[in-house]
Z-matrix of the N, CA and C atoms (Angstrom, degrees):
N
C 1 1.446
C 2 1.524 1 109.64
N 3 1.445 2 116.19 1 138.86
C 4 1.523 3 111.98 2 -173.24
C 5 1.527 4 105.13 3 -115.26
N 6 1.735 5 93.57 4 125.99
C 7 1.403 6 110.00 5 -172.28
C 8 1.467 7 100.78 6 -61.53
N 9 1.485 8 111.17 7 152.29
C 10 1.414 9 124.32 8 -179.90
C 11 1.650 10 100.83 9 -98.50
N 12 0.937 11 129.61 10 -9.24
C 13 1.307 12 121.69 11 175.70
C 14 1.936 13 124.95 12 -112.88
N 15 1.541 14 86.50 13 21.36
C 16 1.726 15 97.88 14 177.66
C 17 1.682 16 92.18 15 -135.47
N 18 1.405 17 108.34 16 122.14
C 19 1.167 18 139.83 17 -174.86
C 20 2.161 19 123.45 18 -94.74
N 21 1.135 20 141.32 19 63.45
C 22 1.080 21 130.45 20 -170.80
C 23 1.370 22 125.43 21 -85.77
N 24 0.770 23 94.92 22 163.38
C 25 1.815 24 93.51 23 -168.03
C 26 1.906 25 109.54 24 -160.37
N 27 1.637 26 102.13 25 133.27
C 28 1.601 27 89.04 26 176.18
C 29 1.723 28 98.24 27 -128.23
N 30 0.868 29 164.35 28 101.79
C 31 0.955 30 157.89 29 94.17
C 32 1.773 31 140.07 30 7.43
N 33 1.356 32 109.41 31 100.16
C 34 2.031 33 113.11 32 -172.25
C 35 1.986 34 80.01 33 -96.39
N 36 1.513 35 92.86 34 -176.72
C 37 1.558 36 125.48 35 -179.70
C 38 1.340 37 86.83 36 -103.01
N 39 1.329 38 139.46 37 -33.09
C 40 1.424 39 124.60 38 -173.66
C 41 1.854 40 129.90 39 -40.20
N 42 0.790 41 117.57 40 119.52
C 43 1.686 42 114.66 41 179.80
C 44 1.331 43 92.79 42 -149.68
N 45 1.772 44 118.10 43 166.55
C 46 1.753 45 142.12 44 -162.03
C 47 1.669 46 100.32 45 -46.17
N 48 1.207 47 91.60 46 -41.11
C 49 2.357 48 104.41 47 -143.62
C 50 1.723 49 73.89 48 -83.96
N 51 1.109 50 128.20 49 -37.35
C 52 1.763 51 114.88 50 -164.19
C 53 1.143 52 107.22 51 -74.69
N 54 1.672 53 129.57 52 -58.38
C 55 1.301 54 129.51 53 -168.75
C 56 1.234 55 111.25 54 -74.05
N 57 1.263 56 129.99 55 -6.46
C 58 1.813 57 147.56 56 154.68
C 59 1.324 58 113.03 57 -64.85
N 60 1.840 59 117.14 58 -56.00
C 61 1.635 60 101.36 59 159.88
C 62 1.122 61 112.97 60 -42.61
N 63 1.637 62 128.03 61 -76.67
C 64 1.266 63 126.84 62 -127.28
C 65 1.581 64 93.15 63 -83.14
N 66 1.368 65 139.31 64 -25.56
C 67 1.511 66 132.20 65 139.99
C 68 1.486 67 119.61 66 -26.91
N 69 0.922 68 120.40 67 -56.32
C 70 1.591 69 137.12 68 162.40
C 71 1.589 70 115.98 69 -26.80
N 72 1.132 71 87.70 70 -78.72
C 73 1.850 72 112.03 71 174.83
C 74 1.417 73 114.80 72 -54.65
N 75 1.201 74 99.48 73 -73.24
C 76 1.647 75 100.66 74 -174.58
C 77 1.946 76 111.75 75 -67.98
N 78 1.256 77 98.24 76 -3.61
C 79 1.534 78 96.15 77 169.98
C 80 1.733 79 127.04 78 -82.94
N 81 1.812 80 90.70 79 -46.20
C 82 1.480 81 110.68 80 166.90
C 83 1.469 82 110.89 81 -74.65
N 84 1.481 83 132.01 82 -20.60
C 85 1.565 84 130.10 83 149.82
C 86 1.954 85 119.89 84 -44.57
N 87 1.275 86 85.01 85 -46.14
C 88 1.840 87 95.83 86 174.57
C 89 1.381 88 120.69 87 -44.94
N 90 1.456 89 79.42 88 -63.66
C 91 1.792 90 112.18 89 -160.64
C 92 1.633 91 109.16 90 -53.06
N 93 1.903 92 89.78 91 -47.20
C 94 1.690 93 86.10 92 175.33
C 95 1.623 94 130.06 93 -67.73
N 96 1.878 95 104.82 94 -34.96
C 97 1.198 96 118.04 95 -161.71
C 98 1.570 97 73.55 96 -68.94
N 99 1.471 98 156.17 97 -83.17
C 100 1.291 99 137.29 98 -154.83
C 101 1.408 100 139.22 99 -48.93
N 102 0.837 101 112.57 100 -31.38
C 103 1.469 102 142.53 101 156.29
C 104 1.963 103 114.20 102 -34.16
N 105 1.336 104 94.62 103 -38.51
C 106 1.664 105 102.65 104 178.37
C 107 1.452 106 111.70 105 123.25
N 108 1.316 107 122.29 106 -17.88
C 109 1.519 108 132.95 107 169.61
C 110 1.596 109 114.93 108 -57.32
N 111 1.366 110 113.23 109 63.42
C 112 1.844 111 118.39 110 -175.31
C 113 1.370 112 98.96 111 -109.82
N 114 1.516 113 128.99 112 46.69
C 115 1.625 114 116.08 113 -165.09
C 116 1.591 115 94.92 114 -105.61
N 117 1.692 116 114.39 115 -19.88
C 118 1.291 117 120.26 116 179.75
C 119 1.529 118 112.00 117 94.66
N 120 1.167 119 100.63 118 43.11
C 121 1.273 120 99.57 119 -172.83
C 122 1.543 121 104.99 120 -119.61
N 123 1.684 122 100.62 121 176.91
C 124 1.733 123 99.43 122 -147.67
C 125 1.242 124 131.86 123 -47.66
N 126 1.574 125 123.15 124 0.81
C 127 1.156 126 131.78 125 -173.17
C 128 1.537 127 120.40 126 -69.14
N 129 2.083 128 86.69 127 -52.50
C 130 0.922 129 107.32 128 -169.01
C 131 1.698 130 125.38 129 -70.73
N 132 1.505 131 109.52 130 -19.02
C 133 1.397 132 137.69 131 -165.78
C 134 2.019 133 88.10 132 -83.11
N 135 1.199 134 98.61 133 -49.41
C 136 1.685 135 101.03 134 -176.04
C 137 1.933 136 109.30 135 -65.21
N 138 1.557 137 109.78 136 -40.18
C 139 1.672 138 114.34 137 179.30
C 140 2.042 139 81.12 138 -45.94
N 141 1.388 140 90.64 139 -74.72
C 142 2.204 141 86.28 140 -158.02
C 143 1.177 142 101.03 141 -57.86
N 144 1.419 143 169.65 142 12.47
C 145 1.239 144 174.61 143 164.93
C 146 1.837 145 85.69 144 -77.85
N 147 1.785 146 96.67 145 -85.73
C 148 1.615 147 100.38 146 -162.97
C 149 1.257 148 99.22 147 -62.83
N 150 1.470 149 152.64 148 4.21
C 151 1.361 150 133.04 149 151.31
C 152 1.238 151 130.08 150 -102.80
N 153 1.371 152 112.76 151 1.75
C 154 1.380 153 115.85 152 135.46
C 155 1.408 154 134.19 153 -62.43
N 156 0.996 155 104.03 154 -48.17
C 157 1.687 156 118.66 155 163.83
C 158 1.167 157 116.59 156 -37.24
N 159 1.654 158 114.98 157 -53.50
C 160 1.464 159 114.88 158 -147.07
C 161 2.032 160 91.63 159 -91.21
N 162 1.422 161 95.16 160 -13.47
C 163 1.634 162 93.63 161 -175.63
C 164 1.778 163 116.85 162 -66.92
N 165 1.905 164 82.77 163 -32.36
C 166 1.352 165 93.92 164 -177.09
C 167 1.413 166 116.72 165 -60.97
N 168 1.488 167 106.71 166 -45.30
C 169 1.691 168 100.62 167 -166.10
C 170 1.509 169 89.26 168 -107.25
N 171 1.142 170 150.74 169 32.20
C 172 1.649 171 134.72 170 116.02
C 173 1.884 172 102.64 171 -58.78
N 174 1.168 173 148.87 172 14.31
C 175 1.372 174 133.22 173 -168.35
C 176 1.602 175 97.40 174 -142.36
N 177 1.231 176 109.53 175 -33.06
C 178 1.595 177 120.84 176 178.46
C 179 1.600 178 102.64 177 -51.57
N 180 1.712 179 109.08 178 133.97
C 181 1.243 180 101.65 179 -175.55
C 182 1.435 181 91.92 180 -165.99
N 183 1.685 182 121.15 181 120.36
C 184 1.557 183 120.30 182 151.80
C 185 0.989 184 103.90 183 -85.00
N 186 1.854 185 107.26 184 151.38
C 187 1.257 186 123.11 185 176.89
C 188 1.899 187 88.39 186 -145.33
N 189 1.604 188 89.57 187 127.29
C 190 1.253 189 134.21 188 168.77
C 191 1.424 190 128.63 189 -86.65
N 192 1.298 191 123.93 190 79.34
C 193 1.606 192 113.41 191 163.09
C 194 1.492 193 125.36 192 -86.42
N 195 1.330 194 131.94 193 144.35
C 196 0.958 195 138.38 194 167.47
C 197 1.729 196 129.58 195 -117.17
N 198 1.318 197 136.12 196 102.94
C 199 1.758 198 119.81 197 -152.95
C 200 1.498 199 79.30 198 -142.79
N 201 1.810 200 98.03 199 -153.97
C 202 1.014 201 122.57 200 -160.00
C 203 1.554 202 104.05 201 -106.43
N 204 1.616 203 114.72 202 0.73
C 205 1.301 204 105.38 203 163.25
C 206 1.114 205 121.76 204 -109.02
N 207 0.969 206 110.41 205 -7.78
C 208 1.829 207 123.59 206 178.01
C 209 1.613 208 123.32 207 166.64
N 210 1.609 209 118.09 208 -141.38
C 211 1.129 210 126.60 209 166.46
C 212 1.635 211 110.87 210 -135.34
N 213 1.138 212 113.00 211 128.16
C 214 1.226 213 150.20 212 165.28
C 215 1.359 214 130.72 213 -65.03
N 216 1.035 215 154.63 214 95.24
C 217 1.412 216 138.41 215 124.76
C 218 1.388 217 140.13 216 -101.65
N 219 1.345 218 105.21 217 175.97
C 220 1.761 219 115.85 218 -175.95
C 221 1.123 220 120.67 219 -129.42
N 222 1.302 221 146.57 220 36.93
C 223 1.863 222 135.42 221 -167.75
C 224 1.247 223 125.87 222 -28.03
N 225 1.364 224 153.54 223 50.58
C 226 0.818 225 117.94 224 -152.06
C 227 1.798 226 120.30 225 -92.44
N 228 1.207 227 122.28 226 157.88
C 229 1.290 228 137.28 227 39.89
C 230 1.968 229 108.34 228 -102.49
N 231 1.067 230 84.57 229 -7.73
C 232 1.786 231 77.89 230 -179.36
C 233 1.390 232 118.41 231 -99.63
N 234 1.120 233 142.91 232 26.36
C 235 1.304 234 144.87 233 -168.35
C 236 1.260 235 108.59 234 -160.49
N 237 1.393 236 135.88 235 58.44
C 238 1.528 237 143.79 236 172.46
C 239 1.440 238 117.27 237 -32.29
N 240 1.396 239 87.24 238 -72.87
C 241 1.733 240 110.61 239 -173.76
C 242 1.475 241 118.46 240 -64.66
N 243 1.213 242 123.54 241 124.55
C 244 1.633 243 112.78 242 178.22
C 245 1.213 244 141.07 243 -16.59
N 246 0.845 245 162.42 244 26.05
C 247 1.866 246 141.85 245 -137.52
C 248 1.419 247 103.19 246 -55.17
N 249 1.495 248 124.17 247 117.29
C 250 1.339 249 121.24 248 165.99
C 251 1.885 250 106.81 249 -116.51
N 252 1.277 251 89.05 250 156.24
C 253 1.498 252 117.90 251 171.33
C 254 1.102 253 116.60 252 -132.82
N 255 1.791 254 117.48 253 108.23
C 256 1.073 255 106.70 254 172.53
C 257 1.919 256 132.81 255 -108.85
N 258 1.262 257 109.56 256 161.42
C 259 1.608 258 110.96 257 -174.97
C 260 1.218 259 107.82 258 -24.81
N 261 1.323 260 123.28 259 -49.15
C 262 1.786 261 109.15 260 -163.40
C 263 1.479 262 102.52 261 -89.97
N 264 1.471 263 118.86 262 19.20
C 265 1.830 264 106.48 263 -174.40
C 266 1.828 265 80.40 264 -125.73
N 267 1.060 266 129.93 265 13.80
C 268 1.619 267 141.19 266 -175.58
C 269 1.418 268 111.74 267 -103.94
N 270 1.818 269 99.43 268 104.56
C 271 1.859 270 92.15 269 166.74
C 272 0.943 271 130.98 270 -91.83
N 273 1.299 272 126.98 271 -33.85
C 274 1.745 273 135.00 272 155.81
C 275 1.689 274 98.90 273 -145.23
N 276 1.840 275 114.03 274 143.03
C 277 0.854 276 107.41 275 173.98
C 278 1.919 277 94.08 276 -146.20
N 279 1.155 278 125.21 277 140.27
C 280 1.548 279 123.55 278 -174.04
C 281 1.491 280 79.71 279 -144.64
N 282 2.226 281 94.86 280 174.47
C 283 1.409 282 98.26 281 155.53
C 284 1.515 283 122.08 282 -98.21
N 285 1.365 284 117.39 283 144.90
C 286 1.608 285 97.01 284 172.65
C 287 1.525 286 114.38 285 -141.21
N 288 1.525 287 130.16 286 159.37
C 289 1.182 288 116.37 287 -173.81
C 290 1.866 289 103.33 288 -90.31
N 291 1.661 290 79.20 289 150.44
C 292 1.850 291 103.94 290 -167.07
C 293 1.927 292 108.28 291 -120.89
N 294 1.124 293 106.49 292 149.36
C 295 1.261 294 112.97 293 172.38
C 296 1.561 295 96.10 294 -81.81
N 297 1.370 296 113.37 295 139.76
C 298 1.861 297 97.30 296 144.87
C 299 1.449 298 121.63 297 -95.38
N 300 1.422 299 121.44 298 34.86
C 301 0.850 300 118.91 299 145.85
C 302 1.505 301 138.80 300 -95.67
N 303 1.276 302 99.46 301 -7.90
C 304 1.962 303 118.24 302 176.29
C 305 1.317 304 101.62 303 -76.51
N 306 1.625 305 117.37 304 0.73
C 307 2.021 306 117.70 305 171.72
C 308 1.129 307 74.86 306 -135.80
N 309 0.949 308 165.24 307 79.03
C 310 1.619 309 133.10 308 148.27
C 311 1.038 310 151.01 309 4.33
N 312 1.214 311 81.30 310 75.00
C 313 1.658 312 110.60 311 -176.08
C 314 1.706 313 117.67 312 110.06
N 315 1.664 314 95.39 313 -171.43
C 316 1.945 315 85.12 314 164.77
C 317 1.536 316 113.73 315 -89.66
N 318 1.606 317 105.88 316 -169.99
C 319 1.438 318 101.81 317 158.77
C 320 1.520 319 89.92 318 111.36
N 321 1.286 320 108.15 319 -172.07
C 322 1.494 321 137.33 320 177.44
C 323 1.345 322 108.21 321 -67.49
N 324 1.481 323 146.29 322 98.65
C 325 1.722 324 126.02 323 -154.81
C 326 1.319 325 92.02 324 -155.68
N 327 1.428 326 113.24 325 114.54
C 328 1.595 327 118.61 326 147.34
C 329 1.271 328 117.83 327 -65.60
N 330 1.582 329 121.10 328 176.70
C 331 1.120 330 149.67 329 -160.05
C 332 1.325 331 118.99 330 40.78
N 333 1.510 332 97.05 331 -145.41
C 334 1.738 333 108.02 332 -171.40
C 335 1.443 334 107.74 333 53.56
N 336 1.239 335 136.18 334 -123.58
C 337 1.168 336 117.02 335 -162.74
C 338 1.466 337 99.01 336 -106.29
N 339 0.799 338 140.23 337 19.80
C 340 1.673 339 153.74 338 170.66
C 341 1.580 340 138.17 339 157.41
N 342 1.472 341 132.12 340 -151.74
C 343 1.075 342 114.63 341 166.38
C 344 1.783 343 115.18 342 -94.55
N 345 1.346 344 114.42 343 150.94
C 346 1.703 345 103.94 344 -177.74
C 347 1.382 346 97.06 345 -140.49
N 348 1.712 347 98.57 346 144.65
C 349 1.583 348 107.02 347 178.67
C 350 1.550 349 111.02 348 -123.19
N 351 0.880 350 113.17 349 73.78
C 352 1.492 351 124.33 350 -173.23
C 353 1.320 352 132.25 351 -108.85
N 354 1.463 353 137.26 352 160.32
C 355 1.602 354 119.46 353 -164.70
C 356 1.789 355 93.77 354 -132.82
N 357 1.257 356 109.77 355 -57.69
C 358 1.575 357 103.20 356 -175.62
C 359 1.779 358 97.98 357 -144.84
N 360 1.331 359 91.30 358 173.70
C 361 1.305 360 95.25 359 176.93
C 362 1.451 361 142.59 360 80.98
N 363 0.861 362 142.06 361 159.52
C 364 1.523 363 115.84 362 -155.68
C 365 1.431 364 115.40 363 -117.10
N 366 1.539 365 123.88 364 0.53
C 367 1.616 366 135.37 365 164.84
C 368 1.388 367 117.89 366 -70.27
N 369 1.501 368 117.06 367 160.64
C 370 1.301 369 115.76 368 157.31
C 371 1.527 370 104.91 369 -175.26
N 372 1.264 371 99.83 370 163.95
C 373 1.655 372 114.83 371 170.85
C 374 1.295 373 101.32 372 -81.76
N 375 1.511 374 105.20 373 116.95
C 376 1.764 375 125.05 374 174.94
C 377 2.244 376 98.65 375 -98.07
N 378 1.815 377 81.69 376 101.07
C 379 1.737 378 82.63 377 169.76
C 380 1.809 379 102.65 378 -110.67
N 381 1.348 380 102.99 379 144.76
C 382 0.947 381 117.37 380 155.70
C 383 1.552 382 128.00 381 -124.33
N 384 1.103 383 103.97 382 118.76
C 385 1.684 384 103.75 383 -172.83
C 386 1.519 385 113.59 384 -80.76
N 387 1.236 386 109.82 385 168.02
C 388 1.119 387 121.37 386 -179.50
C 389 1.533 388 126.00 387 -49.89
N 390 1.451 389 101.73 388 -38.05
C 391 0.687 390 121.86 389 -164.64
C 392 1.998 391 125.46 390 -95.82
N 393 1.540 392 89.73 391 4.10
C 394 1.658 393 114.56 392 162.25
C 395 1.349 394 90.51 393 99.09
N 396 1.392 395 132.78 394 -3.48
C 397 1.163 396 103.63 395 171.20
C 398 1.149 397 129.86 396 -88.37
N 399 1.598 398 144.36 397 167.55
C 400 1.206 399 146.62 398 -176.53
C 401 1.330 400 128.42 399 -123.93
N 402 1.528 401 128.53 400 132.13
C 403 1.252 402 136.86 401 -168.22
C 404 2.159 403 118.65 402 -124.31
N 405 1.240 404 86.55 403 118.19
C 406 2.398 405 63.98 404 156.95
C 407 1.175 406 90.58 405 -144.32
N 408 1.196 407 96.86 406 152.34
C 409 1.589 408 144.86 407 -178.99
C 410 1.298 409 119.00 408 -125.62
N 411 1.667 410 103.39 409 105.89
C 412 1.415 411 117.25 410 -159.65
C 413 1.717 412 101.80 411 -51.40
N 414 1.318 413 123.78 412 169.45
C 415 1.357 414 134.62 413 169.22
C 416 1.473 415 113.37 414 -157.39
N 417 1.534 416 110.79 415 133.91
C 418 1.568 417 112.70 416 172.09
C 419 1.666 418 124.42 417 -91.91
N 420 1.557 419 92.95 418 3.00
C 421 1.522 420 125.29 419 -155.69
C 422 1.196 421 109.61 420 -114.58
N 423 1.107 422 135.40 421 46.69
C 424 1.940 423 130.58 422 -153.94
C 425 1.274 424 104.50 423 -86.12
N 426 1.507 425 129.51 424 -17.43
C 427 1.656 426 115.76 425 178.02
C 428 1.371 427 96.66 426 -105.23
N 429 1.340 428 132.62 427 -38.15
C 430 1.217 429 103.38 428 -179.45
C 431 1.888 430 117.66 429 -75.97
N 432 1.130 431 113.71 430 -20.97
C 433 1.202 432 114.87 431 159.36
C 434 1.482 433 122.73 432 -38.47
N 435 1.245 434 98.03 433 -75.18
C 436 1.850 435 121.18 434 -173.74
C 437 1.846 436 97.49 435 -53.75
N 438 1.500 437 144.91 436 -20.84
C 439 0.713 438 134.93 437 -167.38
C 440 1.602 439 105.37 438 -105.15
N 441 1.689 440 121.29 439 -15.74
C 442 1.372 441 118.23 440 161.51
C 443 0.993 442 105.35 441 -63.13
N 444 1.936 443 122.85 442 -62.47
C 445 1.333 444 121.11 443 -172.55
C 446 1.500 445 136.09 444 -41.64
N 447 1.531 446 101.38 445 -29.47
C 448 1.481 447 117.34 446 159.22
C 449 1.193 448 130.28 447 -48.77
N 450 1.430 449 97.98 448 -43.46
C 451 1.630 450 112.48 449 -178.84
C 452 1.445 451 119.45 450 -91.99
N 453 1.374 452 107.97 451 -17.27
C 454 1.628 453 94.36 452 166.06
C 455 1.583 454 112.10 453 -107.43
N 456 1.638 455 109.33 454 -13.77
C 457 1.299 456 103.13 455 -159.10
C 458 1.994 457 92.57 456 -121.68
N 459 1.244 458 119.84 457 55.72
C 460 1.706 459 106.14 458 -159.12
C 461 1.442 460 107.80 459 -62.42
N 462 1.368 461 131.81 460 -21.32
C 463 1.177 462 132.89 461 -169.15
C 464 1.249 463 117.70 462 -99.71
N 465 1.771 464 129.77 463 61.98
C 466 1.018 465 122.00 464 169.92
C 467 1.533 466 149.55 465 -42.70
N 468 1.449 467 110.57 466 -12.75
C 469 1.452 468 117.95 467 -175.88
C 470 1.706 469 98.22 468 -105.27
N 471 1.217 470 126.61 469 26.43
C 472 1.340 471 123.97 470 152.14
C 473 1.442 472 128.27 471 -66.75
N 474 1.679 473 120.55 472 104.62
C 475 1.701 474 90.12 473 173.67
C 476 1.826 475 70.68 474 -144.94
């Protein structure tokens, strides 16, 4: 039976226009290396470059928990270990819409107004801890989100 008050979520960087570049690239990488162009030259150094790349973020993946002890995530490949936050270390947390340009860009991003772990899209869970620090955590899910947070967290102007 699936609890209504635990929320999961996994999130890739993958979208149409990306897996179309790196189709792109690693196609015109082919085309040349067959062609007779094996001298190793810059093309070819860029095909394994852009297919490294594209390996990377085919594997890239936030994962979002939401329960009754807190919030959860996982980035991977760089973030193994959980990161949790829980309700009583939480001063206000809602969803709200974000530029990715106030971090620059998506992804794993310090500064600006805190740290953000985000992949696409323009939502996220805005935490603020108690302790003044600040977090978002991308989401593709903003009402059903905002309606857990309600329920575990109803008092948003707590800090």
């Amino acid at each position: 039976m699936k609890n209504r008050w635990v929320h999961k979520e996994s999130q890739s960087f993958l979208t149409w226009w990306l897996v179309l570049l790196f189709v792109l690239v690693i196609g015109l990488g082919l085309y040349t290396e067959w062609n007779g162009n094996t001298d190793g030259s810059d093309f070819s150094a860029g095909f394994w470059i852009g297919s490294s790349v594209a390996l990377l973020f085919l594997f890239m993946r936030l994962r979002t928990q939401i329960d009754e002890q807190g919030i959860h995530i996982r980035f991977l490949p760089f973030i193994w270990k959980k990161k949790k936050w829980e309700w009583e270390d939480i001063g206000k947390v809602y969803v709200k819409k974000y530029s990715p340009w106030e971090y620059g860009g998506w992804g794993w991003r310090f500064g600006g107004p805190g740290v953000a772990y985000t992949t696409k899209g323009f939502y996220g869970i805005w935490i603020v801890l108690k302790n003044g620090k600040a977090i978002l955590v991308g989401t593709q899910h903003p009402e059903n989100v905002q309606e857990l947070l309600n329920h575990y967290k109803p008092n948003k102007d707590e800090v």
